[in-house]
C-alpha positions in Angstrom: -225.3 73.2 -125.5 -227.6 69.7 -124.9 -229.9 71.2 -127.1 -228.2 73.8 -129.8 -226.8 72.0 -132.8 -226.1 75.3 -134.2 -223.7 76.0 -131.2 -222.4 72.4 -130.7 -221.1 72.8 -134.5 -220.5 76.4 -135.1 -219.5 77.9 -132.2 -217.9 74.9 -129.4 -215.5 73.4 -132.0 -214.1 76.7 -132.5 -213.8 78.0 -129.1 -211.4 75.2 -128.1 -212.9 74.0 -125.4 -212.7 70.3 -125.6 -209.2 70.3 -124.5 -209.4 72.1 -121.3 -212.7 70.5 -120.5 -210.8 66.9 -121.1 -207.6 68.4 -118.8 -210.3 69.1 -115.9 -211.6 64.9 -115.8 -207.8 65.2 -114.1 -208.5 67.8 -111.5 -207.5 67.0 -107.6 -211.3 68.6 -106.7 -214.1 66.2 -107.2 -216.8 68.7 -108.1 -214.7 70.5 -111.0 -214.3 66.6 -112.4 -218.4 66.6 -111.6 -218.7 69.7 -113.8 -216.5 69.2 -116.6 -217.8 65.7 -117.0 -221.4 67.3 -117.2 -220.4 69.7 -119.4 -219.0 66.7 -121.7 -222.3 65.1 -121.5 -223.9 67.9 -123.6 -221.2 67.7 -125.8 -221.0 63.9 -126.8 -224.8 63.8 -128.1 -225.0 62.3 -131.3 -225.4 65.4 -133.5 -222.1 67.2 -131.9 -219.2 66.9 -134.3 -217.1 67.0 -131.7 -217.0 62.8 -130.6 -213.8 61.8 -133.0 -211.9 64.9 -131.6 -212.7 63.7 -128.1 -211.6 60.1 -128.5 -208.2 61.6 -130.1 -207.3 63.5 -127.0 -207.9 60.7 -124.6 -211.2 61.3 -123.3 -212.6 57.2 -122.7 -210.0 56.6 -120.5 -210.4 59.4 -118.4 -213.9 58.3 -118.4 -213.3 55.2 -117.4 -210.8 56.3 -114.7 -213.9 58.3 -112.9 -216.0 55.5 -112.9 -213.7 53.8 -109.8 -214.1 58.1 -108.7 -215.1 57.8 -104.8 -217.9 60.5 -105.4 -220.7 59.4 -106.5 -221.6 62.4 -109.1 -218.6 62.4 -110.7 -219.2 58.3 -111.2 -222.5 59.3 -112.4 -221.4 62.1 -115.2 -219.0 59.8 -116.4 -221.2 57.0 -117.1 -223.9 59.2 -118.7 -220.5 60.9 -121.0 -220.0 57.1 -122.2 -223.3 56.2 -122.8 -224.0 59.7 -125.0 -221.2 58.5 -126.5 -222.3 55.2 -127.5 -225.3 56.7 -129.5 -225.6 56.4 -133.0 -221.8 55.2 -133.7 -220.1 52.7 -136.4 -218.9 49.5 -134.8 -215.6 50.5 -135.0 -216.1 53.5 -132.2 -218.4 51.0 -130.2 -215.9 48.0 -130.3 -213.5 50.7 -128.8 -215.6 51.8 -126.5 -217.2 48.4 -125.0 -213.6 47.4 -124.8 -212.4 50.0 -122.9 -215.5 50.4 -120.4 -216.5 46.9 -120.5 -219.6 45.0 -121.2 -219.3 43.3 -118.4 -218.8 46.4 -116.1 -222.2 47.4 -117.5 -224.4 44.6 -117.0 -222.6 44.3 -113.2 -223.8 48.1 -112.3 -227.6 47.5 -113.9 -227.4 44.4 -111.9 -226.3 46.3 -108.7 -228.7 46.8 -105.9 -227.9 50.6 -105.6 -229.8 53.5 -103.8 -228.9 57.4 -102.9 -226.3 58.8 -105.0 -225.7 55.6 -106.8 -228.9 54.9 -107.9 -228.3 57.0 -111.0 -225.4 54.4 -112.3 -227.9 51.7 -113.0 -230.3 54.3 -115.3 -227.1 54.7 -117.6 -225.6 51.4 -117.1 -228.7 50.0 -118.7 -228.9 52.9 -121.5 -225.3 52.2 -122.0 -226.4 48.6 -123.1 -229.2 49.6 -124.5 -226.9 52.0 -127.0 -224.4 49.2 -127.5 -227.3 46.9 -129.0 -228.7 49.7 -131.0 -228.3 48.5 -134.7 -225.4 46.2 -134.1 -225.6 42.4 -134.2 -221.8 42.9 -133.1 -223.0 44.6 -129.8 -225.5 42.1 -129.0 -222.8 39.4 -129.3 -220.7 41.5 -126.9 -223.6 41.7 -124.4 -224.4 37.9 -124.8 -220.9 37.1 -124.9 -220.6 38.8 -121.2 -223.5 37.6 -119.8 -223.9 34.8 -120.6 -227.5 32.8 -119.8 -227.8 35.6 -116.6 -229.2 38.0 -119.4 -232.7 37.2 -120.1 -233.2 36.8 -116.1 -231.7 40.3 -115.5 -233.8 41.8 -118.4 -237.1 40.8 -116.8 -235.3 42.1 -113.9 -235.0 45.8 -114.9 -238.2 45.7 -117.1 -240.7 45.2 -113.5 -238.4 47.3 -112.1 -240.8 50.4 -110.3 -238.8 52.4 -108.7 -237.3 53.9 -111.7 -239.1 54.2 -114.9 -236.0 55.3 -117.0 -234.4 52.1 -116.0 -237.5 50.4 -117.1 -237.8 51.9 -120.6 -234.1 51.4 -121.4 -234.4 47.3 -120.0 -237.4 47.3 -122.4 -235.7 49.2 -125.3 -232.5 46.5 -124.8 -234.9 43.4 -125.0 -235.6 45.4 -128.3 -233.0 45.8 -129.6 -231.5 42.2 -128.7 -234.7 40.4 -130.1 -234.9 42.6 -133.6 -231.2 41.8 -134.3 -231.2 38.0 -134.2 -233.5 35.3 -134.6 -231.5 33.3 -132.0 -231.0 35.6 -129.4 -234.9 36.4 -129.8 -235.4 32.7 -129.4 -233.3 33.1 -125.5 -235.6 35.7 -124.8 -238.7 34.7 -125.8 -238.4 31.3 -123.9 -237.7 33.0 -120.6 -241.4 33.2 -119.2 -240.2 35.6 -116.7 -239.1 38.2 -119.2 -241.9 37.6 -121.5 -244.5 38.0 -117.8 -242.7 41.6 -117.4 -242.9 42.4 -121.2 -246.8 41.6 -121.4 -247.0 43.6 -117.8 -245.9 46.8 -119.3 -247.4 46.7 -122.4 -250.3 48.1 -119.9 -248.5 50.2 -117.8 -250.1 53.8 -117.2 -246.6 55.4 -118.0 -246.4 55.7 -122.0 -243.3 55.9 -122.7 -243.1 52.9 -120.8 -245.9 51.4 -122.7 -244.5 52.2 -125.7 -241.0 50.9 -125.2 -243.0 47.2 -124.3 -244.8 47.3 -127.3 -241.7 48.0 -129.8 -240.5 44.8 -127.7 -243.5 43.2 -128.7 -243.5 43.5 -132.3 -240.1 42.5 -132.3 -240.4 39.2 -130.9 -243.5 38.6 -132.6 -241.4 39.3 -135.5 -239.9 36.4 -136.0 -240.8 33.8 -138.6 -240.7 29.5 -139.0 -241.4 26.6 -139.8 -242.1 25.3 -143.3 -241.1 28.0 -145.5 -239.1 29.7 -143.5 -236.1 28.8 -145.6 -237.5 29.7 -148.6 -238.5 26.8 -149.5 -242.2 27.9 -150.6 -244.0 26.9 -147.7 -246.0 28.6 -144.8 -243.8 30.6 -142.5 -245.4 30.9 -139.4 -244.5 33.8 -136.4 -243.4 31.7 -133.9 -243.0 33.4 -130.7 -246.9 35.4 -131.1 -248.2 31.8 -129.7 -245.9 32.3 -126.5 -247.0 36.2 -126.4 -251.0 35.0 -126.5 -250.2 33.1 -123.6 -249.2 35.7 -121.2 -252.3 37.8 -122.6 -250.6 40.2 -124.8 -253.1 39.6 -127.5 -256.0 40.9 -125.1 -254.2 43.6 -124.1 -253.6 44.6 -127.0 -257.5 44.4 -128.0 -257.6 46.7 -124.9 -255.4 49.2 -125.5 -256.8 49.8 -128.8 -260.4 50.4 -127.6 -259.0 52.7 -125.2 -259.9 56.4 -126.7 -257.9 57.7 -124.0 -254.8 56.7 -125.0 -251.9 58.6 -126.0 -251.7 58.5 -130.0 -248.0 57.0 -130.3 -249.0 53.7 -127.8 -252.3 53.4 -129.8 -249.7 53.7 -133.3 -247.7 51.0 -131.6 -250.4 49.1 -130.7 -251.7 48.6 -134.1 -248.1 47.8 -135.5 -248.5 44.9 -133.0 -251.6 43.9 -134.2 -251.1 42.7 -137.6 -248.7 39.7 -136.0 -252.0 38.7 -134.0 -254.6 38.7 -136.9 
């Protein structure tokens, strides 16, 4: 179903099988709530026609209920149904969503120091936030607004994180997606040498998805423009964060990566996008 738009909006809407599926998040067994809620993650992507109909019959806050579930997997299928969920989406749905989950709730389970069966929650705790960010200044304000000055800290956090390279590439993706959105929020971010260390790290990393995810980061922050003519005034804008990037060597790893046949074609793309804020 994860991968068959024809089925997700042909067949699946037809059958009836959202209600059921939604009536079994309420089941006394723990692995039927595990299984329906896995069987709602394939059907909450952001292609399936079947999100509104969902939210109509109650879904969120049976999601929500199984995040408190004692078993781990069902805690785990949950949170992955409500980030799917969170993909792609107006403000409206998001709003709904973030306040019915919590932003809050998010950022404390990619905070947590999990392991086992839990270590799962922080992967789509941060891709949760990452999806709330996605094209929505209102998002970012909601992540800010819940963490407060903790964020930039637990961002460099989750980017050096090793163990988990999905956590990684969604921390790196939500410094994205945070910087591209606002110049002031970028500003936070960029002035956090920590974050900006981890960000430069990974713009190296042999991983290149990883890599990749770093350098989006990259050209984001180096985005930014100021001073004299910033306002339109006629003057020279200047990028102002590309000196704090230089710093921490992004500029020579950058000259690096690009003189490195070996590498994958979408970092070396990436890497000359970042380039023309360094010329």
């Amino acid at each position: 179903m994860a991968r068959s738009v024809a089925v997700c909006r042909t067949h699946v809407p037809d059958s009836g099988l959202l209600r059921p599926l939604v009536r079994l998040l309420r089941d006394a067994c723990a692995d039927v709530q595990e299984a329906a809620a896995a069987a709602l993650v394939n059907l909450l992507t952001d292609f399936s026609p079947l999100r509104a109909d969902a939210l109509k019959l109650g879904l969120l806050p049976e999601l929500v209920r199984l995040l408190d579930a004692p078993a781990p997997p069902v805690r785990r299928n949950a949170l992955w149904a409500v980030r799917n969920l969170l993909v792609g989406i107006d403000d409206e749905t998001r709003r709904e969503v973030v306040a019915q989950v919590g932003a809050a709730r998010l950022l404390a389970l990619a905070a947590a120091d999990t392991s086992g069966a839990d270590a799962a929650l922080r992967e789509h705790a941060v891709g949760a936030l990452r999806n709330v960010a996605a094209d929505s200044a209102w998002g970012v304000d909601a992540i800010f607004a819940a963490a407060g000055d903790r964020l930039p800290a637990l961002l460099a956090a989750l980017a050096s994180e090793r163990g988990d390279r999905h956590v990684r590439v969604h921390a790196l993706y939500l410094a994205n997606n945070v910087a591209v959105r606002s110049a002031a929020r970028c500003a936070v971010l960029a002035a956090h040498a920590p974050l900006v260390r981890a960000v430069a790290a990974a713009v190296e990393a042999p991983d290149a998805e990883v890599a990749v995810a770093a350098l989006w980061c990259v050209s984001s922050i180096a985005s930014h423009r100021g001073g004299d003519g910033a306002d339109g005034s006629g003057g020279r804008a200047v990028h102002v964060h590309v000196p704090v990037l230089r710093a921490h060597g992004v500029a020579e790893a950058l000259d690096r990566l690009l003189a490195d046949k070996a590498q994958p074609l979408d970092v070396r793309d990436r890497v000359k996008s970042c380039m023309d804020y360094f010329s």
